[in-house]
Each structure stands twice: as C-alpha cells, then as structure tokens.
ZADO-200510 format. One record per atom (N, C-alpha, C, CB): residue number from 1; atom name; x, y, z. Coordinates in steps of 0.02 Angstrom, whole numbers, m for minus. Glycine has a CB too. Example, Ala and Ser with C-alpha at 12.3 -4.5 7.8 and 13.67 -1.06 7.14 Angstrom:
<pavos>
1,N,660,m284,390
1,CA,615,m225,390
1,C,660,m165,390
1,CB,565,m224,452
2,N,642,m112,354
2,CA,684,m53,357
2,C,645,2,394
2,CB,704,m30,286
</pavos>
This chain:
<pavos>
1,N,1656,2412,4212
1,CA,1633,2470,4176
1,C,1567,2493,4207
1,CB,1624,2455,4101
2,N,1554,2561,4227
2,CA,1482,2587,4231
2,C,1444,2621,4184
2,CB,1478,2624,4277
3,N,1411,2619,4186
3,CA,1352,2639,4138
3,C,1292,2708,4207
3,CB,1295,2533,4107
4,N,1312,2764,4192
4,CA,1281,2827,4231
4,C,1233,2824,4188
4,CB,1319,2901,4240
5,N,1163,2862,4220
5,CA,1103,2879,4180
5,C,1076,2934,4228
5,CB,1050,2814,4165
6,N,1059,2991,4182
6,CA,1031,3031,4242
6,C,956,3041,4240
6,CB,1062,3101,4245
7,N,918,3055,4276
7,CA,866,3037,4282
7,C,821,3118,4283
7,CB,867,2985,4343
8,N,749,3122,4259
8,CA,720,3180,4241
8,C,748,3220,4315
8,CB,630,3171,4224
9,N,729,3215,4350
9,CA,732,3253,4427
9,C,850,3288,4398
9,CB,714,3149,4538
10,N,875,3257,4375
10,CA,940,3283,4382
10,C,980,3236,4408
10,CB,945,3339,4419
11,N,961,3194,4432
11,CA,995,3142,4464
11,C,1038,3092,4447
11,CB,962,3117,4485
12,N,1093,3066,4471
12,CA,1132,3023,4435
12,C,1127,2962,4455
12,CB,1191,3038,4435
13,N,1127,2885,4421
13,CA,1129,2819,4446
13,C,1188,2786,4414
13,CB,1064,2782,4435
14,N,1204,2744,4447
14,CA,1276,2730,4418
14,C,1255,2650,4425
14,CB,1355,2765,4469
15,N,1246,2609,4360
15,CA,1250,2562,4369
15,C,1297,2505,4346
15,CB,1208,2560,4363
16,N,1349,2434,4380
16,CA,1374,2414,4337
16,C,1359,2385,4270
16,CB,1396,2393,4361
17,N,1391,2394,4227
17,CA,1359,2344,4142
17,C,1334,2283,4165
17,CB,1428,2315,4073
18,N,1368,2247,4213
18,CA,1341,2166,4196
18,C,1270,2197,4256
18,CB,1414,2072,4230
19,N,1272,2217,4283
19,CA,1205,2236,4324
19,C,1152,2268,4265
19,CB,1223,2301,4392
20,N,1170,2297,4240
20,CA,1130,2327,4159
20,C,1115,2273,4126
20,CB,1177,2375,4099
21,N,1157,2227,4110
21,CA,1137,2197,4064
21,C,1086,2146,4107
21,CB,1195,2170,4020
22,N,1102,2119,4165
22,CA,1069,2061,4199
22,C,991,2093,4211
22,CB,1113,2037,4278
23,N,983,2164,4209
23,CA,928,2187,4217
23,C,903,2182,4147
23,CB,930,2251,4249
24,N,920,2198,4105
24,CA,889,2198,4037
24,C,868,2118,4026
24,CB,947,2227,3975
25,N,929,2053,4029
25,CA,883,2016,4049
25,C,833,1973,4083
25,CB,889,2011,4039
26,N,821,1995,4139
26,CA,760,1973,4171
26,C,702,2022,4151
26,CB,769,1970,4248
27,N,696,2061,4111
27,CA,648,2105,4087
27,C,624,2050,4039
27,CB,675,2179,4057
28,N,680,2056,3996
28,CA,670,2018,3915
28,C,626,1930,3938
28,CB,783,1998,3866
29,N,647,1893,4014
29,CA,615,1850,4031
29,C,555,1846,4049
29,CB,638,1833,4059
30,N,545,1884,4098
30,CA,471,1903,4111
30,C,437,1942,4067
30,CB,464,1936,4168
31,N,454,1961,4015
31,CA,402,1991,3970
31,C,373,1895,3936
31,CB,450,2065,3895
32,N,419,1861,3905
32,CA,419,1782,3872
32,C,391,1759,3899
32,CB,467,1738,3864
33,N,375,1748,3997
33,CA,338,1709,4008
33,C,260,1725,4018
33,CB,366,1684,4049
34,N,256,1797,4019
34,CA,202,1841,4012
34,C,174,1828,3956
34,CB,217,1907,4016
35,N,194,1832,3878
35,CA,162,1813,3832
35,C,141,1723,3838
35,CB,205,1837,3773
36,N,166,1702,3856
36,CA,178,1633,3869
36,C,89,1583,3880
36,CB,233,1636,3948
37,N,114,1649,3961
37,CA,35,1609,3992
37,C,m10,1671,3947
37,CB,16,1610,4112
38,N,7,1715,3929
38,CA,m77,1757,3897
38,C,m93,1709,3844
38,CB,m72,1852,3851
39,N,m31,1676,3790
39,CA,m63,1619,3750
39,C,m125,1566,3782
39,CB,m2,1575,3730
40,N,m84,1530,3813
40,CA,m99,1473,3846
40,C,m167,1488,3892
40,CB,m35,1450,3887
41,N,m183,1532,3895
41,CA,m249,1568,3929
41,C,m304,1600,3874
41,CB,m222,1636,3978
42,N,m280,1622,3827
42,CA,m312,1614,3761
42,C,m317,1539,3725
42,CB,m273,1659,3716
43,N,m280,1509,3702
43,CA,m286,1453,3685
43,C,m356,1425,3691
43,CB,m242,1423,3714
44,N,m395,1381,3645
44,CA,m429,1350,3665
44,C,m401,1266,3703
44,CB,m469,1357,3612
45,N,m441,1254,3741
45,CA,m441,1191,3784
45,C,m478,1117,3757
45,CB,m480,1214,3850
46,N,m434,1075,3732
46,CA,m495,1051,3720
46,C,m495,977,3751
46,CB,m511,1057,3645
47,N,m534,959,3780
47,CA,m536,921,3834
47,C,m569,849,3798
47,CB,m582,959,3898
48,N,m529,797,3833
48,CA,m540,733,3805
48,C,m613,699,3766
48,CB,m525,696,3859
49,N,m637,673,3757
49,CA,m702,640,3752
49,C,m709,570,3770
49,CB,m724,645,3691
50,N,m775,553,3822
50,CA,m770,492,3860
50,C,m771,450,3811
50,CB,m822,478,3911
51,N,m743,367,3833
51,CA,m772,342,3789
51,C,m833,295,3789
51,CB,m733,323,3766
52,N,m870,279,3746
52,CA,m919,248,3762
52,C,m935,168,3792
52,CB,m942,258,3715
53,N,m976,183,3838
53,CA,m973,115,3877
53,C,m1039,54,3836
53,CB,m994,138,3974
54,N,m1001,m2,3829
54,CA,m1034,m48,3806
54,C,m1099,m60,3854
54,CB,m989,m104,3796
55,N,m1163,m72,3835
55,CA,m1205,m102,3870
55,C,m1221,m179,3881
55,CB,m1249,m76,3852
56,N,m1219,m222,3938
56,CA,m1243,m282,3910
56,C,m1320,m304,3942
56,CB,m1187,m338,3925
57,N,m1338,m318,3876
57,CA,m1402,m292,3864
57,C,m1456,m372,3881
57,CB,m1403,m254,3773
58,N,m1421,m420,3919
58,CA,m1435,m486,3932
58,C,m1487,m496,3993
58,CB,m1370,m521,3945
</pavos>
C-alpha cells in the first residue's frame, strides 16, 4: 500500500506504509531517548561520600 502526500510547493511523494510507519517510528525513538538524556542531565548527581579513615594515633 502507498501512502501519497503532497507537499506545499504541489508536489507529490509516494511513500510505502511500512516505510511510513518505520519512519514514524524512529521519530517516536529518538524523541524517548532525547527526553531520556535531558532527564539524566537534569537529574541531580549525587556522588558517593569517602569514608573515614581511622587514625592510629600510637
């Protein structure tokens, strides 16, 4: 099945459905991993704490 779309200029593109759809999802993916890392880049970090070293005090 194709799926035509014409485009402002008048133009016609003819694309197949599973090509439509495979485009729709790698959109829908890269938008997910886009929010993904903007989290994970917002996120706060919070980084270990040493632990304390015994002294011997002899």
């Amino acid at each position: 099945m194709k799926v035509i779309r014409k485009t402002p200029g008048g133009e016609t593109r003819e694309l197949l459905l599973k090509e439509y759809f495979l485009n729709a999802y790698l959109i829908a993916a890269l938008k997910t991993v886009g929010d993904q890392i903007r989290q994970s880049r917002t996120a706060e970090v919070k980084l270990p704490q040493p632990a304390p070293v015994p002294l011997d005090r002899s």
